[in-house]
N, C-alpha and C positions, 0 to 999 in steps of 0.2 A: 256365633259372632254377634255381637251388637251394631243396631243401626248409628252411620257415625250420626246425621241430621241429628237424630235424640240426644245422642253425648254431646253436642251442642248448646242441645236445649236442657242440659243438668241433666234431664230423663234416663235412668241408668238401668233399667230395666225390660226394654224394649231387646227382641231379637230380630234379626234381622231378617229376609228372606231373600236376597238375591242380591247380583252386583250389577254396578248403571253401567249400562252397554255405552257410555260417553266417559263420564269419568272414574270408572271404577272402583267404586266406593262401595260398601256395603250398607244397603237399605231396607226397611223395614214397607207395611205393609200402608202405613201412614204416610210415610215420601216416597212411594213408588208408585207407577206408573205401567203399565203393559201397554204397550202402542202397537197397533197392526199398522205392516207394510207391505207394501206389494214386492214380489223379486223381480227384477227385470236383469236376463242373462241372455247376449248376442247367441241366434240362433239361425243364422242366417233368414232366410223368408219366410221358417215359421213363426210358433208364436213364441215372445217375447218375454213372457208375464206370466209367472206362475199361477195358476188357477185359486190354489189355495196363499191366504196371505199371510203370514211370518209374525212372529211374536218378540218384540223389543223391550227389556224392562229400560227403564232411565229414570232418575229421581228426579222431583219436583224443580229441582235449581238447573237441571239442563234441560227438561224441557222448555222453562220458561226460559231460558237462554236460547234452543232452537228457535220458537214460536215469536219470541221479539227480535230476531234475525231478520225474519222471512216478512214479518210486519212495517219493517221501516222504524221500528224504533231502538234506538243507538246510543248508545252511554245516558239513560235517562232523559232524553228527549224524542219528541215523535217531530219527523218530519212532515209538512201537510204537500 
């Protein structure tokens, strides 16, 4: 499969290596991303948090959609 971002960018040639865990698209090595998370699963009174942390791939257009989520900036404006 080809990455879509590259068919995009005319680039027709690119393969892809995995699908964004947001929008499902298939991405290449250039718009992806691997993000570590922590797991956090009710466990009553122990622990919480899995010790080892988890692997997320997502492409470059939703992280930067999570990241300017959490930032305060919103349809192209930053609020101060």
């Amino acid at each position: 499969m080809k990455c879509y971002d590259c068919l995009q960018e005319a680039r027709r040639d690119t393969d892809g290596i995995g699908i964004c865990s947001r929008c499902n698209l298939f991405v290449c090595a250039d718009h992806a991303l691997v993000i570590r998370h922590l797991l956090h699963q009710p466990n009553g009174l122990g622990r919480a948090t899995s010790r080892v942390p988890a692997r997320r791939l997502v492409c470059t257009v939703c992280r930067t959609a999570e990241t300017s989520a959490t930032s305060g900036d919103y349809a192209g404006t930053r609020q101060n």
